[in-house]
C-alpha positions as CSV (number, residue, x, y, z in Angstrom):
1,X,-19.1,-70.9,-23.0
2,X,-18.1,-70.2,-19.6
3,X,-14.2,-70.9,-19.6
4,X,-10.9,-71.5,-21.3
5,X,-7.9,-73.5,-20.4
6,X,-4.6,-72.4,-21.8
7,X,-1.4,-74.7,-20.9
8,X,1.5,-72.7,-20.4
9,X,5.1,-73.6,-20.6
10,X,7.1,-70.1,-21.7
11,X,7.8,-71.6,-25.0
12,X,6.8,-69.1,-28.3
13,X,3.8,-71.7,-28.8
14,X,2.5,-71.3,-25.7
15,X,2.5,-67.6,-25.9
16,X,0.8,-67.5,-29.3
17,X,-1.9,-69.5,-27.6
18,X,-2.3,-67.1,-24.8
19,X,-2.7,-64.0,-27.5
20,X,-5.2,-66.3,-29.5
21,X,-6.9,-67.2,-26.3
22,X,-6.8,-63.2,-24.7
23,X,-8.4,-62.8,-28.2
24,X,-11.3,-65.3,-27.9
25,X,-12.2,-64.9,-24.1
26,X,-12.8,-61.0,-24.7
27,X,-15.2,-61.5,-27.6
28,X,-16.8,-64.2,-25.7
29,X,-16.5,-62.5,-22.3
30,X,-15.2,-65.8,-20.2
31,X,-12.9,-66.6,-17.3
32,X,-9.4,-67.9,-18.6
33,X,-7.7,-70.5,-16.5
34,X,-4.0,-70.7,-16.9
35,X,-2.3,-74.1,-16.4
36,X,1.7,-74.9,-15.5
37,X,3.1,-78.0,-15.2
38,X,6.2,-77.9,-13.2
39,X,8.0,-81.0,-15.0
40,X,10.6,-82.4,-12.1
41,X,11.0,-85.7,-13.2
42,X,14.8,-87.2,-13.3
43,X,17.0,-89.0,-15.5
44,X,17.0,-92.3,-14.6
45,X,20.6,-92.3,-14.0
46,X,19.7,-90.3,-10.6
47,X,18.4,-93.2,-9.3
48,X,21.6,-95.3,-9.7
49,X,23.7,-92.6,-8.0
50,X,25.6,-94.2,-5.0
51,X,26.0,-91.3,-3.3
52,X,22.7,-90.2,-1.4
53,X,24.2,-86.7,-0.6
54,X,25.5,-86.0,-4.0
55,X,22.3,-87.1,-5.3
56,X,19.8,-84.8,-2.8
57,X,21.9,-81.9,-3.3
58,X,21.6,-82.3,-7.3
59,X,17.8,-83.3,-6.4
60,X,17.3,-80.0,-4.6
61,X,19.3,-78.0,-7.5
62,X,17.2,-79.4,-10.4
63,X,13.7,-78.5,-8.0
64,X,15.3,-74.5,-7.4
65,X,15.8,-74.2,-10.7
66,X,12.3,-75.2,-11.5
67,X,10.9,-74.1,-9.3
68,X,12.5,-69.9,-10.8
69,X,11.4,-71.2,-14.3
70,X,8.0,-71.7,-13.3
71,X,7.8,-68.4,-11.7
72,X,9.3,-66.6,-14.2
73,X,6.8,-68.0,-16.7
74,X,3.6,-67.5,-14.3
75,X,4.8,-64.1,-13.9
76,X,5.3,-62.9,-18.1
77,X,1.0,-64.6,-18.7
78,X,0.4,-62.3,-15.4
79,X,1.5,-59.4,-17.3
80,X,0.5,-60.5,-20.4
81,X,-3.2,-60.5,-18.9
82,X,-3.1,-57.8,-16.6
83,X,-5.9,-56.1,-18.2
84,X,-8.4,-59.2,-17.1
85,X,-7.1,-60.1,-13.8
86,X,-10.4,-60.6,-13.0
87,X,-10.9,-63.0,-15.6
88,X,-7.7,-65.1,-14.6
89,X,-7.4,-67.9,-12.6
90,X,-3.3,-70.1,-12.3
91,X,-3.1,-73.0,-11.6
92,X,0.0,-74.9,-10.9
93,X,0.7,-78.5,-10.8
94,X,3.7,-81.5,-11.1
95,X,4.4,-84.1,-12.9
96,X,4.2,-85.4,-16.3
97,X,3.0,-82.1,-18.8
98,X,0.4,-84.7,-20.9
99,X,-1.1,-86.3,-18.2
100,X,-1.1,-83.6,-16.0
101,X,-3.0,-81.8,-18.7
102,X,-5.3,-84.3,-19.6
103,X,-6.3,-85.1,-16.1
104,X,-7.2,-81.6,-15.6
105,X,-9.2,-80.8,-18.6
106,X,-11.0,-84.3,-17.8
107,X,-11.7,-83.5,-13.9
108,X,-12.4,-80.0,-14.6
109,X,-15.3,-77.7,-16.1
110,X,-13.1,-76.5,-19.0
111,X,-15.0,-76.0,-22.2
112,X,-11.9,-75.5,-24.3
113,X,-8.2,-75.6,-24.0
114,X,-6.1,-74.0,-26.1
115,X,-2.3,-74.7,-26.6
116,X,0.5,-74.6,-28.6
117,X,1.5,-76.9,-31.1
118,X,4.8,-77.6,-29.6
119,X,6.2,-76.5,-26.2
120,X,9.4,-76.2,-24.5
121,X,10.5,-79.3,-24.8
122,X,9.3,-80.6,-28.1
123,X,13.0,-80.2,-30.3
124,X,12.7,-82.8,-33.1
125,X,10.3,-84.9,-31.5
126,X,7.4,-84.4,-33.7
127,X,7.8,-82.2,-36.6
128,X,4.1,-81.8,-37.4
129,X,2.8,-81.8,-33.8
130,X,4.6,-81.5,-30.3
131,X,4.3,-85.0,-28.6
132,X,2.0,-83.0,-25.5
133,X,-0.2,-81.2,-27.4
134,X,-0.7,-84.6,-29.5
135,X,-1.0,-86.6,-26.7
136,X,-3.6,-84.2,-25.0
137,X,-5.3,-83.6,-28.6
138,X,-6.2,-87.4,-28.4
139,X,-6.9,-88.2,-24.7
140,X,-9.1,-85.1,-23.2
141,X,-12.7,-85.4,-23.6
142,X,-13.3,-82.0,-24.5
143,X,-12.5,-79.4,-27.0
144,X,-8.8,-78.3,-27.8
145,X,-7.7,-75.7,-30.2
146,X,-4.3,-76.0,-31.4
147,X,-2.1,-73.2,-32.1
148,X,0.6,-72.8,-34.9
């Protein structure tokens, strides 16, 4: 094994996943790549605004406030793995978390992902298993480890 891929989305799932992963790529001496889907997609109601400057300025709001999130959260797994930076590779994308995460693991040379049950936004969506990590359980091609 030459790499892992953990998803991460600041939510206490995730983070287990990044100590299980630390864990498992220092016993098996691989590279770790560490994937954040910046989620920007807007209630549909957005869309129906009438007034165009109203609308960009909440637009532009909603992508700043992403935009901190996602650094705040690249910047705790930094820390977290600042004992392999030589080991760790971020990558940050947009869009949709599932496909996002799917489409990478499939285009990629990842061997295993690892990722937390539920993320950020799961609430009651799934009790058993977060809607992303299901979805990406059952549409990657490759290995994922799920973490409780």
């Amino acid at each position: 094994m030459k790499n892992l891929l953990i998803p991460i989305d600041g939510s206490e799932f995730s983070t287990r996943a990044m100590e299980y992963g630390k864990k498992l790529a220092k016993l098996l001496n691989v590279e770790i790549v560490l994937l954040h889907i910046k989620d920007v997609r807007l209630p549909i109601h957005y869309y129906e605004s009438g007034n165009v400057e109203e609308m960009k300025d909440s637009v532009q709001k909603i992508i700043h406030k992403a935009d901190e999130e996602s650094s705040k959260i690249i910047e705790k797994a930094e820390g977290y793995f600042s004992d392999m930076k030589d080991k760790i590779e971020v990558v940050v994308l947009n869009g949709d978390p599932t496909h996002k995460i799917v489409e990478y693991v499939n285009n990629n040379d990842v061997e295993l992902t690892i990722m937390g049950s539920h993320g950020m936004g799961s609430g009651f969506q799934s009790l058993v298993l977060g809607s992303v990590a299901n979805k990406v359980l059952h549409h990657v091609k490759k290995p994922v480890l799920i973490i409780k």
